[in-house]
C-alpha positions as CSV (number, residue, x, y, z in Angstrom):
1,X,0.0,0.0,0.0
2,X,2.7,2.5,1.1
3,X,4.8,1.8,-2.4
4,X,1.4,3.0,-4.5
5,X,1.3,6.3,-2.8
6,X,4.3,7.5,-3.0
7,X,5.1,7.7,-6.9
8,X,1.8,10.0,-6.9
9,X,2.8,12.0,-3.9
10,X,5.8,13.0,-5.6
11,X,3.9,14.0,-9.1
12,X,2.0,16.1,-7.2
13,X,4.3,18.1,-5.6
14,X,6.6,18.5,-8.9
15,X,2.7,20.1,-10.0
16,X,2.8,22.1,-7.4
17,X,6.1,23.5,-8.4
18,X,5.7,24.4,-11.8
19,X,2.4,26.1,-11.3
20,X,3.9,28.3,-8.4
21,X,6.8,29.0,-11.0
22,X,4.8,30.1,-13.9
23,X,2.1,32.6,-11.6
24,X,5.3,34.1,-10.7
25,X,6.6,34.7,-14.1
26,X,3.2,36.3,-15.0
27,X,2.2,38.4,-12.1
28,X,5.8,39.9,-11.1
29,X,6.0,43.6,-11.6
30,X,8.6,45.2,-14.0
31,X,11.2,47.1,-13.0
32,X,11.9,50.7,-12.6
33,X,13.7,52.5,-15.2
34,X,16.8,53.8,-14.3
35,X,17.3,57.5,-12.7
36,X,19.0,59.0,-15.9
37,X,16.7,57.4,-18.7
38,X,13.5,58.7,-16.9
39,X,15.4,62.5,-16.3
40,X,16.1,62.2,-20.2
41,X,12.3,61.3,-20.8
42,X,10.8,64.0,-18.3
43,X,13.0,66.4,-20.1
44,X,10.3,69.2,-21.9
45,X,12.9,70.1,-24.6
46,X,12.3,66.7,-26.2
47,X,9.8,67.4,-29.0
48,X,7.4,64.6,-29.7
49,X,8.2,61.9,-32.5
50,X,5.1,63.0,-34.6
51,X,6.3,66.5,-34.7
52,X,9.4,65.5,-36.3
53,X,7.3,64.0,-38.6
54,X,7.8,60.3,-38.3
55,X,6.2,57.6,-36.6
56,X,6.4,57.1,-33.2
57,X,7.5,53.7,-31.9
58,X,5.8,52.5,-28.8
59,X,7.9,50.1,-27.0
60,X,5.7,49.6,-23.7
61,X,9.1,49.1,-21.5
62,X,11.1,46.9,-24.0
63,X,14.3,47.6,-25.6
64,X,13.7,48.1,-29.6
65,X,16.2,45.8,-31.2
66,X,18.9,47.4,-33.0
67,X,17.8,45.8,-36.5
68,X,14.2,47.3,-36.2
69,X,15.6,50.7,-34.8
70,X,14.1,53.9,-36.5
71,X,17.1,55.6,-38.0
72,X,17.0,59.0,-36.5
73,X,15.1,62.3,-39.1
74,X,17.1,65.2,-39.3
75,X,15.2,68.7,-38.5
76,X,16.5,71.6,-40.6
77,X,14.5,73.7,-38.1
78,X,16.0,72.3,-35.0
79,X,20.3,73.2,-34.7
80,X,22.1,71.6,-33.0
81,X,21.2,68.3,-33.2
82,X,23.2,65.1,-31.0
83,X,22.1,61.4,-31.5
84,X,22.7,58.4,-29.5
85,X,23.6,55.3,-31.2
86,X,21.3,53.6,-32.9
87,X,20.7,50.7,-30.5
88,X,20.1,53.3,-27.3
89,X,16.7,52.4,-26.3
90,X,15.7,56.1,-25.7
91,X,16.1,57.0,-29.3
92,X,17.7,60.9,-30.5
93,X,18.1,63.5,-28.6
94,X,17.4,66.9,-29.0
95,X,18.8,69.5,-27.1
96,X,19.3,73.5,-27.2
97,X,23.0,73.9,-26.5
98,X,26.0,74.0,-28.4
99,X,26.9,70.5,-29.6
100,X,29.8,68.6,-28.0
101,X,33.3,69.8,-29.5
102,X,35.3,67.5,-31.7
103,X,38.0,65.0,-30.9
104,X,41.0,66.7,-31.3
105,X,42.2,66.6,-35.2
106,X,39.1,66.5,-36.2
107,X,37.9,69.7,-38.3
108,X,34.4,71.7,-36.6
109,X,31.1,70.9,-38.6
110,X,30.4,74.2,-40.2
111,X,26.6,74.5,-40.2
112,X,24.6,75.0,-43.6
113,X,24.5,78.6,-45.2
114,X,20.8,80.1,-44.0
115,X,18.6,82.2,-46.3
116,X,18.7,83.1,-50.0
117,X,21.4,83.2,-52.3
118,X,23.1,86.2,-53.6
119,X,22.0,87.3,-57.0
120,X,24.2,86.8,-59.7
121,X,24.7,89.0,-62.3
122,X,24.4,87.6,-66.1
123,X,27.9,85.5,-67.0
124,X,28.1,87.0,-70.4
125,X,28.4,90.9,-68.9
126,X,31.9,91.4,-69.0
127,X,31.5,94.5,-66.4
128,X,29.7,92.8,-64.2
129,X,31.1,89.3,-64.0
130,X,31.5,87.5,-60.3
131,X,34.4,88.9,-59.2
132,X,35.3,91.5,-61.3
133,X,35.8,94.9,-59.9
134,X,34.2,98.2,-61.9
135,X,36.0,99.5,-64.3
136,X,37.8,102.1,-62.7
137,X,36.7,105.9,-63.1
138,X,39.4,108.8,-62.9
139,X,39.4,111.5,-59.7
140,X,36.1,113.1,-59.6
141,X,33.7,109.6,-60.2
142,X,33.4,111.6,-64.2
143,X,33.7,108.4,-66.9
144,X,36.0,110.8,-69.1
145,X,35.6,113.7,-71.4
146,X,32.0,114.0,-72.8
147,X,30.5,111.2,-71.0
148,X,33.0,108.8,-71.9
149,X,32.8,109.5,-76.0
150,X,36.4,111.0,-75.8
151,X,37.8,108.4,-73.7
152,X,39.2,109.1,-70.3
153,X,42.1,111.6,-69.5
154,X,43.4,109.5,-66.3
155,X,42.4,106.4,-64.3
156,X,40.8,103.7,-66.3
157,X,43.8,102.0,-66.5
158,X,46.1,104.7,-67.6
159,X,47.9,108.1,-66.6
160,X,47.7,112.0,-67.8
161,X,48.8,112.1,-71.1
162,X,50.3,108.4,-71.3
163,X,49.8,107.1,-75.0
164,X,47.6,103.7,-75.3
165,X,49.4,100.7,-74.9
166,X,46.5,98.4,-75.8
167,X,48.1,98.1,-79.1
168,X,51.7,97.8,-78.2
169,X,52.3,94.6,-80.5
170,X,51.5,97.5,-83.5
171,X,54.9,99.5,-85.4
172,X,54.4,102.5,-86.6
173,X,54.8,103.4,-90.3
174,X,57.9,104.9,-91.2
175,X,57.8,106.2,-94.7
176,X,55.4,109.2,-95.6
177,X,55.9,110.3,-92.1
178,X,54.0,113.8,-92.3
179,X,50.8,112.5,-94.3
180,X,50.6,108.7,-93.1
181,X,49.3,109.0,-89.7
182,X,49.4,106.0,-86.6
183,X,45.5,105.4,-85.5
184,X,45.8,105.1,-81.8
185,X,46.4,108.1,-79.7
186,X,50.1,108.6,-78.8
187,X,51.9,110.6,-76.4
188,X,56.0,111.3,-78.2
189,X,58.8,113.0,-79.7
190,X,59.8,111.7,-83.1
191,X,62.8,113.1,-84.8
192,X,62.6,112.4,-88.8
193,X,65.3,113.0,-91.1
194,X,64.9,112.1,-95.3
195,X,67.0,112.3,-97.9
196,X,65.5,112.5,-101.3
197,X,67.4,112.5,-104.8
198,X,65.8,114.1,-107.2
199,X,65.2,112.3,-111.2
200,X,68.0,113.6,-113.7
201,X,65.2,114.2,-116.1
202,X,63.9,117.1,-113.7
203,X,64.4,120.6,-115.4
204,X,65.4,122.1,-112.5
205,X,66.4,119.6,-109.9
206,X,68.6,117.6,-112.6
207,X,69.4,114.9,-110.1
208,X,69.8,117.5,-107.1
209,X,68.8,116.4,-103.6
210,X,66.6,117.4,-100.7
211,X,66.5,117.1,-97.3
212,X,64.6,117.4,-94.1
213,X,65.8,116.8,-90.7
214,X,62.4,118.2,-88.2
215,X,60.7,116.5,-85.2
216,X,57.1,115.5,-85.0
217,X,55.1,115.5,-81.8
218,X,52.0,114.0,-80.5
219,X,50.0,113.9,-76.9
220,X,47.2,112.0,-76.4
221,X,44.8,113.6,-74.1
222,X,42.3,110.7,-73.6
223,X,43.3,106.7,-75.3
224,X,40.8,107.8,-77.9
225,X,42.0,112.1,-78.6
226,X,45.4,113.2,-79.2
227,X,47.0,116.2,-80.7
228,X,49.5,115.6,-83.4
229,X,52.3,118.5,-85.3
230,X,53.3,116.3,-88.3
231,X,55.6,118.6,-89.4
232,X,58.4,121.0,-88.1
233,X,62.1,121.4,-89.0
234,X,64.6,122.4,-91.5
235,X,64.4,122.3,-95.3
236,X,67.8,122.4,-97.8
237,X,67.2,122.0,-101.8
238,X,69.8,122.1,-104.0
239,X,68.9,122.0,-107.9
240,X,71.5,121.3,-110.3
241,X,70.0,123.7,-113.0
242,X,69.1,126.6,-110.7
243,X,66.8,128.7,-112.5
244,X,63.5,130.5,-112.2
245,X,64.1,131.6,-109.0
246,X,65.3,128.2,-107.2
247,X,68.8,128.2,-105.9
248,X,70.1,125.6,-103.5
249,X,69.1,127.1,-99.8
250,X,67.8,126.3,-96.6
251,X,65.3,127.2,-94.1
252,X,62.2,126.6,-91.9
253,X,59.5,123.9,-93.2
254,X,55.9,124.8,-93.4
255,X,54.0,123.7,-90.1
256,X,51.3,120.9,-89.9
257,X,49.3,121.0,-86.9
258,X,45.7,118.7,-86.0
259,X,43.4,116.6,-83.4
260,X,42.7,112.9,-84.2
261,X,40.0,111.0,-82.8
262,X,40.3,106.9,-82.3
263,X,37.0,105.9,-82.9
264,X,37.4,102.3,-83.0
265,X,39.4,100.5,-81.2
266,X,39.3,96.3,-80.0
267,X,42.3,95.5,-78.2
268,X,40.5,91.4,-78.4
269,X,40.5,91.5,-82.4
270,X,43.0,94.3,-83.0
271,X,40.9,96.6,-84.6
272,X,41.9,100.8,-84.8
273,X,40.4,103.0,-86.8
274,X,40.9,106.8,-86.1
275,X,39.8,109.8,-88.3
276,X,42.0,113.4,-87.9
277,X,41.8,116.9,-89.6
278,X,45.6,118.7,-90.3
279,X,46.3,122.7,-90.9
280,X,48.9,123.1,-93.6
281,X,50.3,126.1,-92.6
282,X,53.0,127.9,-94.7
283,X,54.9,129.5,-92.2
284,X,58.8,129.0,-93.8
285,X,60.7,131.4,-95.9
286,X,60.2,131.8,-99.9
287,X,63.5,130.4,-100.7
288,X,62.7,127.2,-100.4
289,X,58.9,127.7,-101.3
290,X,57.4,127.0,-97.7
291,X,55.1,130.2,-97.8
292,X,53.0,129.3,-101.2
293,X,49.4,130.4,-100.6
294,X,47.7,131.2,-96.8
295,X,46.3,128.0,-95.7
296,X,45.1,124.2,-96.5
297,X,43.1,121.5,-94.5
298,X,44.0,117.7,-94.0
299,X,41.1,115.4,-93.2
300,X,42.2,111.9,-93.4
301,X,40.8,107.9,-91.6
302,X,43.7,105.9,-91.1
303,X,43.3,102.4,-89.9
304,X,45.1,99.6,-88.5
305,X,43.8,95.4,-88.1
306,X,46.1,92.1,-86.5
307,X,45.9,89.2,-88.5
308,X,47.9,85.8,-89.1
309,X,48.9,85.4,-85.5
310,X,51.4,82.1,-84.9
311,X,54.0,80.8,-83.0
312,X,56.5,82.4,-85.1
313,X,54.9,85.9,-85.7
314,X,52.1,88.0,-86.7
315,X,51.4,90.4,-89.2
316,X,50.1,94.3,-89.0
317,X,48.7,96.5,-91.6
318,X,47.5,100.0,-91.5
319,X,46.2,102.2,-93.6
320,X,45.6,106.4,-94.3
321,X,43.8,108.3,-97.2
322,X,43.0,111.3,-96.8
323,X,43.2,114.9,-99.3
324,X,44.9,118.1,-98.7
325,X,42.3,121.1,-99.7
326,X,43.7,124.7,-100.1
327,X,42.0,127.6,-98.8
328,X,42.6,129.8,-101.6
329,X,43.6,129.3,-105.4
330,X,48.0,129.4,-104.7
331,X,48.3,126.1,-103.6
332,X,47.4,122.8,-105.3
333,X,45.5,120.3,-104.0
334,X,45.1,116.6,-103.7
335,X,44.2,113.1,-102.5
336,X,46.6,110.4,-100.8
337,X,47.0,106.9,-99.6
338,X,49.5,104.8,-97.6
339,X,49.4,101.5,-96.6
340,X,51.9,99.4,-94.3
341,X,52.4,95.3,-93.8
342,X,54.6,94.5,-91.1
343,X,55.5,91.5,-89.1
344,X,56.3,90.9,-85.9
345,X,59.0,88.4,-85.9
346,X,58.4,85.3,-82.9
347,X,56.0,87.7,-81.4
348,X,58.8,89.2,-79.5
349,X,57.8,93.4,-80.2
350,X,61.3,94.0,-81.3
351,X,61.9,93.3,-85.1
352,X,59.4,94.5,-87.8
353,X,60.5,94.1,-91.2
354,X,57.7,96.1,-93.3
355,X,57.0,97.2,-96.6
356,X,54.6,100.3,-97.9
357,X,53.1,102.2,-100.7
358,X,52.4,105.5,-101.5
359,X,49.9,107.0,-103.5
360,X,49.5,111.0,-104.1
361,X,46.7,112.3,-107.1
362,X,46.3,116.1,-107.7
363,X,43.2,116.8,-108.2
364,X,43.7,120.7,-108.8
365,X,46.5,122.9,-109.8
366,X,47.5,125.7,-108.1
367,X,48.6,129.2,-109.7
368,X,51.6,130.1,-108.0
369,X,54.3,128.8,-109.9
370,X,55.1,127.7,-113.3
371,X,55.8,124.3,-113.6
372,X,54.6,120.7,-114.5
373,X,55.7,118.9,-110.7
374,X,54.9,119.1,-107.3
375,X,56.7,118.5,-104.4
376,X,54.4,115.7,-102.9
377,X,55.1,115.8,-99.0
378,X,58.4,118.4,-99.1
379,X,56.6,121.1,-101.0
380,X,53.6,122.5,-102.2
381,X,54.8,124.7,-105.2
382,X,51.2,126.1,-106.5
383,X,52.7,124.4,-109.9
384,X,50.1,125.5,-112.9
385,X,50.1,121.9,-114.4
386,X,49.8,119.2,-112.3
387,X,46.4,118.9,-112.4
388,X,45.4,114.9,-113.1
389,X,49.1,113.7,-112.3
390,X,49.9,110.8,-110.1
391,X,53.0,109.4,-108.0
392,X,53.1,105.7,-106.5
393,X,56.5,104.6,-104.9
394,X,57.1,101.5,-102.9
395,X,58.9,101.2,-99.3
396,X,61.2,98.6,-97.6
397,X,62.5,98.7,-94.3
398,X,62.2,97.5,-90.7
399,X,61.2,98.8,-87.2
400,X,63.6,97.9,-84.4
401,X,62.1,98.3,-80.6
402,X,65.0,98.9,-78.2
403,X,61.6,99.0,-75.8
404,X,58.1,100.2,-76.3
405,X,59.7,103.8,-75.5
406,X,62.4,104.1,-77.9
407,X,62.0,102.7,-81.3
408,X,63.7,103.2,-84.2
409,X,62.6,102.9,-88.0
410,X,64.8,103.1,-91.7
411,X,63.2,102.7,-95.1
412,X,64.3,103.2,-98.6
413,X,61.5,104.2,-101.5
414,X,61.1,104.5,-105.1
415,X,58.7,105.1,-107.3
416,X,57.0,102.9,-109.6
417,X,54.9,104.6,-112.1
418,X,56.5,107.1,-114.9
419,X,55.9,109.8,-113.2
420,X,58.1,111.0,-110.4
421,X,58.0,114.3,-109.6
422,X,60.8,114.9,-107.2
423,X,61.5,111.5,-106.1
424,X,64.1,109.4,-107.9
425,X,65.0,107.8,-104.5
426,X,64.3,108.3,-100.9
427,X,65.9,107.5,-97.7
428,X,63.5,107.8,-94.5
429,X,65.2,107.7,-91.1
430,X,63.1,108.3,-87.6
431,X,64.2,107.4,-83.7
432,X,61.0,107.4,-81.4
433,X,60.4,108.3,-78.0
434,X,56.9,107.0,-76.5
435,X,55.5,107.4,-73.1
């Protein structure tokens, strides 16, 4: 009897157990949270999950398991912003204070530019391109003479009177030197001398010679206006068959004295253009026939272009025509044209070797003396018949830059067409100094 009760006392009490076992399991109360958790969840600063506008994840008590963690959102409104890590039960953090400062060697966060960005102007103004400063003005805030139509007398890149060195890659023409005029505004002293044989079949001249030996001057008030004297020195003639009145002398040249105005000029494409009136004024002595009539005007366009640019040079031309008009009936008049190639050897600015032609038509004699020549750029006889006559000579030579400052140029000429008038041959000779 005692050996059947036993086996089912036993299974009762291990019953017993388990059921005391599991109604503790269900019915024991969870802990408390700890001290620092349920400050961090009290904390008012701590905006709701909704408001961030995400879903909020109710966790009842339980840890959220690091694979089903909701990665934190990012408020732009809300700066600065610290996290946790991604498995801290308590989720972000928001707070108002400055955030935590680096490690060391580790750069500061710099925080995201706030409001609008600057306006910027259009990328295909030149003027007004980022980062480009205003063109400069000269003293007084004034953009130059007239508004700016005469170009500026100082600031703007350049000083009082300083000749425009946009164009320094240009040499300037040396034959001609009184009629064929440089298109950009210059600021120098040019000392000229020619010597000019005259043709043996000249009545007069019979194979005598000329010469001049003058200066020329020109200051450039703005990069666009300039004042130019052409002409002023000393004239000798010496005729080999002195007669009607010539004899071999010497004496003061007539004057030549204008403006020119550079009304094109694009440093980018190398483009000058420039248009200019000249006074012929007979100021010299009879003797050598600088005092025929009272007075003629000069308007001429010259203009100059770059082209053929390479590694191993570029090439210049330039170009004047203009007429000479008398004021009364003395002196006679006509029309001209010079043109200049040059190249600019490597680039460098220092050699040019050039060639030019000139052109000279009367158009209507004068009355003051009678004879069938003129004396093309020398003289101005008044001859009676040289009305319909014209004169074309060619140039070689070469332009030599010690610097932009001082230059020097040497060209000998003939002429090509039957007519010569007083040129057989001609040797042109200047020295140059440019500021």
């Amino acid at each position: 009897m005692r050996r059947k009760w036993l086996p089912t006392l036993g299974a009762a009490v291990g019953l017993w157990a388990g059921a005391a076992q599991a109604e503790e399991a269900v019915w024991r109360p969870a802990p408390a949270p700890p001290p620092a958790a349920a400050a961090i969840a009290s904390t008012p600063a701590r905006p709701p999950a909704a408001a961030l506008g995400r879903p909020v994840a109710a966790t009842l008590g339980r840890p959220v398991p690091a694979a089903v963690a909701p990665a934190p959102v990012v408020d732009p409104r809300l700066s600065p912003v610290s996290y946790r890590p991604a498995s801290d039960p308590l989720g972000p953090v928001f707070r108002g204070q400055a955030p935590d400062p680096p490690p060391p060697g580790v750069p500061a966060a710099v925080p995201p530019p706030t409001g609008l960005a600057p306006v910027q102007p259009p990328p295909d103004d030149p003027l007004l391109s980022p980062g480009a400063p205003p063109p400069p003005l000269p003293p007084g805030g004034q953009p130059g003479l007239l508004g700016g139509w005469l170009g500026c007398t100082e600031g703007c890149g350049r000083r009082l009177f300083q000749s425009d060195h946009g164009f320094d890659d240009f040499a300037s023409p040396v034959t001609n030197p009184f009629l064929f005029e440089d298109p950009r505004a210059l600021t120098e002293v040019r000392p000229i001398f020619i010597w000019q044989q005259t043709p043996r079949g000249n009545p007069i001249f019979h194979g005598g010679d000329t010469e001049f030996f003058g200066i020329q001057a020109r200051v450039a008030i703005t990069e666009r206006l300039s004042f130019t004297m052409q002409k002023l020195g000393w004239v000798w003639m010496e005729p080999h068959n002195a007669t009607n009145g010539f004899e071999p002398h010497g004496g003061f040249s007539e004057i030549n004295l204008g403006a020119k105005y550079t009304f094109l000029r694009n440093e980018r494409t190398g483009t000058l253009g420039a248009a200019g009136l000249t006074f012929e004024i007979p100021s010299g002595p009879r003797q050598v026939y600088q005092d025929t009539g009272t007075l003629s005007l000069r308007p001429y366009v010259t203009m100059g272009q770059r082209f053929g640019q390479s590694s191993f040079g570029t090439f210049h031309a330039l170009g004047t025509f203009g007429g000479s008009f008398a004021t009364d009936n003395k002196r006679s008049d006509y029309v001209f044209g010079s043109l200049h190639l040059d190249y600019d050897v490597a680039n460098l600015h220092k050699i040019y070797p050039l060639v030019e032609l000139n052109w000279y038509h009367y158009t209507k004699s004068g009355n003051s003396n009678a004879l069938n020549f003129e004396g093309t750029d020398l003289f101005n006889f008044g001859s009676t018949n040289v009305a319909g006559q014209d004169l074309l000579t060619i140039a070689v030579g070469a332009r030599y830059k010690f610097t932009e400052w001082l230059q020097t140029g040497l060209a000998a000429e003939w002429p090509v067409t039957g007519r010569k008038e007083l040129t057989d041959f001609r040797l042109t000779a200047d020295l140059i100094f440019r500021y």
